[in-house]
N, C-alpha and C positions, 0 to 999 in steps of 0.2 A: 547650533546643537544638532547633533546627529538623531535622524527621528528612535523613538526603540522599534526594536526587532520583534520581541514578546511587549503583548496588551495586557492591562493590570485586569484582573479576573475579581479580584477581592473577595473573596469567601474566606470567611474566618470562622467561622462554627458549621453545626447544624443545622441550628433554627435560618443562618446566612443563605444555608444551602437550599432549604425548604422556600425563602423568599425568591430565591432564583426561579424556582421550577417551578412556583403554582402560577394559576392562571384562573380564570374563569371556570375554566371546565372541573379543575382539584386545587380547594384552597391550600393553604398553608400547611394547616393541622392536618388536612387529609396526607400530604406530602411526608410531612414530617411525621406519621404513623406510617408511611411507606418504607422509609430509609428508616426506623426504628425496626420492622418489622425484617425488614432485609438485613440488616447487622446482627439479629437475633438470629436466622435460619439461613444465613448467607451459603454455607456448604450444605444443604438442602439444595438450595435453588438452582446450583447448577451441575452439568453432569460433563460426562466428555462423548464428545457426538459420534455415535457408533458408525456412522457412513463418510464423514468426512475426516473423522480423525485416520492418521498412520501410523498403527504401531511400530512396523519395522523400520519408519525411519526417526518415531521416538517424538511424530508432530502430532500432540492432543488436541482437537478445534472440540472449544468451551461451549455448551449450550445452556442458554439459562432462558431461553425464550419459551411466553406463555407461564411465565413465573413472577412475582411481584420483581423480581431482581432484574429480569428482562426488563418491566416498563420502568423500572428505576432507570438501570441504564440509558435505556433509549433515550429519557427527559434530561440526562445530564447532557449527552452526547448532542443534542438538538438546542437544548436552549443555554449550555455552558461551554462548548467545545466549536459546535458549528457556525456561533455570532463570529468568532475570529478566522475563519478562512479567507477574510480579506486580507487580514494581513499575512497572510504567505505571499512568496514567490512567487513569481510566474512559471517555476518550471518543477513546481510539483502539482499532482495530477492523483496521485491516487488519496481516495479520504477526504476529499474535497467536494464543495458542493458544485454541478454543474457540471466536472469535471471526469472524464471517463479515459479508459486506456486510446481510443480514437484522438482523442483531443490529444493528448499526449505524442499519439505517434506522429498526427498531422502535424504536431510544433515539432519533431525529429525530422520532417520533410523541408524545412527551411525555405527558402529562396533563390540558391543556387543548385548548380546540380554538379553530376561527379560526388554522391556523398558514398562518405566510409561510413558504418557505424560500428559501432564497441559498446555491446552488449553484458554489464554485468549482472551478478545475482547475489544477493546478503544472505546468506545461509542464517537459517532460523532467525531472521529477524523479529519476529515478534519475541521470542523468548530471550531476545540480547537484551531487552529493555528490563533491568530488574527494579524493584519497588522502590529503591533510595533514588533510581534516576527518576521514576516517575516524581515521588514527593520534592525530590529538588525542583522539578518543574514546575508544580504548581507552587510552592513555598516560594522559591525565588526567583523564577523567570516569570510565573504569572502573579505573583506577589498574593500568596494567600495566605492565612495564617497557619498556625502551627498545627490546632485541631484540624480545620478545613482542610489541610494539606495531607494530615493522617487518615480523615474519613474518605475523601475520594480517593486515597493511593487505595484503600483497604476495600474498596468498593470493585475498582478498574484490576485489579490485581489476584493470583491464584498460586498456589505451587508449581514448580516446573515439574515436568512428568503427569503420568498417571494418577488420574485422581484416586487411587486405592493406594498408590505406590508413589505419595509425593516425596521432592525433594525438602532438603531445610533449607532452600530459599527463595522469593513472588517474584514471577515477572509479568510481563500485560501480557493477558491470558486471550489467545490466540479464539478471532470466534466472538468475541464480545462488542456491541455494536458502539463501544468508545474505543478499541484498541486502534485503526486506521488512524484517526487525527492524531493521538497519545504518541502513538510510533514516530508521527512525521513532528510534530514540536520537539519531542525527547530528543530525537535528532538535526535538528535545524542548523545549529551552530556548521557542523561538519557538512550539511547538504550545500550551505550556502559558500563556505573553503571550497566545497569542490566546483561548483559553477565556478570562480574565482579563478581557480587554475585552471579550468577548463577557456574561460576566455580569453588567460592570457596568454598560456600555450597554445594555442590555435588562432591565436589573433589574426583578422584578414578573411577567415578563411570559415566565415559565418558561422562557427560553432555555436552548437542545440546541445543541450542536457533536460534529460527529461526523467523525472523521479516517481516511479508510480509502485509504491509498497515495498518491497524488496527488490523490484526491477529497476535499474538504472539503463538508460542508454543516454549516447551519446552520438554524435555525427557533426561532418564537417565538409565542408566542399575540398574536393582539389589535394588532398592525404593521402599519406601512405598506410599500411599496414605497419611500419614500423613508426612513426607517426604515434600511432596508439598505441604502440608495444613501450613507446616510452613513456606515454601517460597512465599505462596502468599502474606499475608500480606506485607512483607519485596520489595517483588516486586511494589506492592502498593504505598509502601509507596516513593518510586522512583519518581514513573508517579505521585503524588502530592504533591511530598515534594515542588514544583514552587508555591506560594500561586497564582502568576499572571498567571500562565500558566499549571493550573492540568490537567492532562489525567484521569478522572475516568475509571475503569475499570466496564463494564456491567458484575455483577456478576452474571446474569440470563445464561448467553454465560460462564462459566467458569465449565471447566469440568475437573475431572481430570480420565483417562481413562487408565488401564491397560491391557496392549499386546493380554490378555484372551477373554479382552471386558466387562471387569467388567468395569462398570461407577458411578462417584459418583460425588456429588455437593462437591463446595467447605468447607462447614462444613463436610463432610466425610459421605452424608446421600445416600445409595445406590439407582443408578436410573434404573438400568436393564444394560441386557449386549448387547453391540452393537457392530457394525466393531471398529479396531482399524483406526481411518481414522482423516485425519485434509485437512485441507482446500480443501474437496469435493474429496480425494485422501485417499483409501486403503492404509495401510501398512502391509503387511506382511513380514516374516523371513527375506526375503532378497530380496525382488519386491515390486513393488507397483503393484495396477490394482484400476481403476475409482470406485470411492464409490458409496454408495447404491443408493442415487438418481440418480446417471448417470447409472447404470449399468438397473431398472428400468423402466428409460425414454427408454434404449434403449430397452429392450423385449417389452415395449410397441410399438414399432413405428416398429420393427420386425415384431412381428404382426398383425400390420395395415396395413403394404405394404405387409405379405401375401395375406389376406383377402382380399384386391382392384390387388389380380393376378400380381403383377407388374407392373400395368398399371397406379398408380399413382405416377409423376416424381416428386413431392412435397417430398412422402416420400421417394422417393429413396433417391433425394439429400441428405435431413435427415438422413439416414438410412448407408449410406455413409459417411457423414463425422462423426458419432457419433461413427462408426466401425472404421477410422482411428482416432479418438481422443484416442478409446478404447487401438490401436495398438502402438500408442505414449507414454501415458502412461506407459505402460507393458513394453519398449525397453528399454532396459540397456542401 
């Protein structure tokens, strides 16, 4: 028998859901006046974050932190979402515990060398994920009941758009501290099709896939650029072969980039040569070191805190942590 893919979650009520989440610290009843209190003033609780949202490209990031909604979430995300990150993949990376875009990239770094990568990007993916995929997933991929399945979809969930100016209809509300795992289960089926095709068309030729939120990449020893000009399409056609549920892929963000720094769009049209780097992360032979912009930001703020003698404690802080992000990155 073939192991499952999705772990049985079991929550079939409220009072289920309260038994999940208390602990020592908040019984039962205290929990279960939490998520009572939060379904009563749920559109209280949260707001749309006036520094990270984008109006003009239409991306609202949800804030409901320092709200009972916030600590509700967090408890779900921690003690009903985060127990199953063992059962993912190996080559997802973001939403995951442990797991960070370094790790990621270092599994894009492989074993062999001469690698290509092919950089994609899922346009609005948090807001592809609408509220009947959510509840399918809890209802029947993590097998929970029918209430259970309605109170976390209605919990994890928001109108698309502007919160003054919603749409008529919920998807995982971008910003909430369950939407990362939510995003990467809702889509498993189609992440693990594409590792699939990715291993077998590139068979030989150590192919890495590495999945971290709406960034995909990919890499292979010994390819061509046209190599990955045929597995885009095919990739593609994955993320929307769902008529209900397509990921289009932002082909403005797709790159496909060789070890040297040659770069080319995905018709194969040369864009100039730049760092081998993905997700803000250097690759070289066998290290990584922080990419262009980070490496930049830092000679800039270098110096700024020369030129102010030391004496401003803004940019040391700055200047400090941006030298140990530097020193992280670089550590084996």
């Amino acid at each position: 028998m073939l192991p499952r893919r999705y772990p049985k979650i079991h929550i079939r009520s409220k009072a289920e859901l309260a038994r999940h989440l208390s602990d020592v610290r908040m019984s039962r009843n205290a929990v279960l006046r939490l998520i009572n209190d939060c379904l009563d003033n749920f559109d209280k609780y949260w707001t749309d974050h006036p520094i990270y949202s984008e109006p003009k490209k239409d991306k609202w990031v949800r804030d409901a932190s320092r709200t009972n909604l916030g600590k509700l979430l967090k408890l779900i995300d921690a003690k009903v979402l985060k127990p199953q990150d063992k059962e993912l993949p190996n080559f997802i990376f973001g939403g995951v515990s442990k797991l960070n875009h370094k790790a990621a990239v270092q599994h894009l770094l492989g074993r062999r060398r001469k690698r290509v990568l092919l950089k994609l990007d899922i346009s609005r993916f948090f807001e592809q994920n609408r509220d009947d995929r959510v509840f399918n997933l809890f209802k029947y991929k993590f097998e929970c009941g029918e209430d259970g399945s309605k109170l976390l979809t209605k919990l994890c969930c928001v109108p698309f758009g502007r919160k003054d100016e919603p749409s008529n209809y919920q998807t995982i509300a971008r910003g909430f501290p369950t939407s990362p795992r939510l995003s990467v289960w809702c889509n498993l089926d189609a992440f693990i099709k594409i590792d699939r095709l990715i291993k077998k068309e590139l068979k030989g030729k150590d192919p890495r896939l590495a999945i971290y939120v709406d960034d995909i990449g990919v890499t292979a020893s010994k390819v061509t650029k046209e190599d990955m000009m045929r597995l885009y399409p095919k990739i593609r056609s994955i993320l929307e072969s769902d008529e209900h549920h397509k990921l289009p892929l932002n082909d403005a963000k797709t790159k496909i980039i060789y070890h040297s720094g040659e770069t080319f769009d995905i018709e194969g049209g040369y864009q100039g040569k730049f760092c081998f780097e993905h997700l803000g992360t250097q690759m070289n032979r066998n290290s990584l070191m922080p990419g262009t912009k980070s490496r930049w930001k830092l000679v800039g703020t270098v110096e700024k805190y020369k030129a102010s003698k030391g004496t401003d404690k803004t940019l040391k802080t700055k200047r400090k942590a941006m030298l140990g992000y530097k020193a992280y990155i670089r550590r084996k």
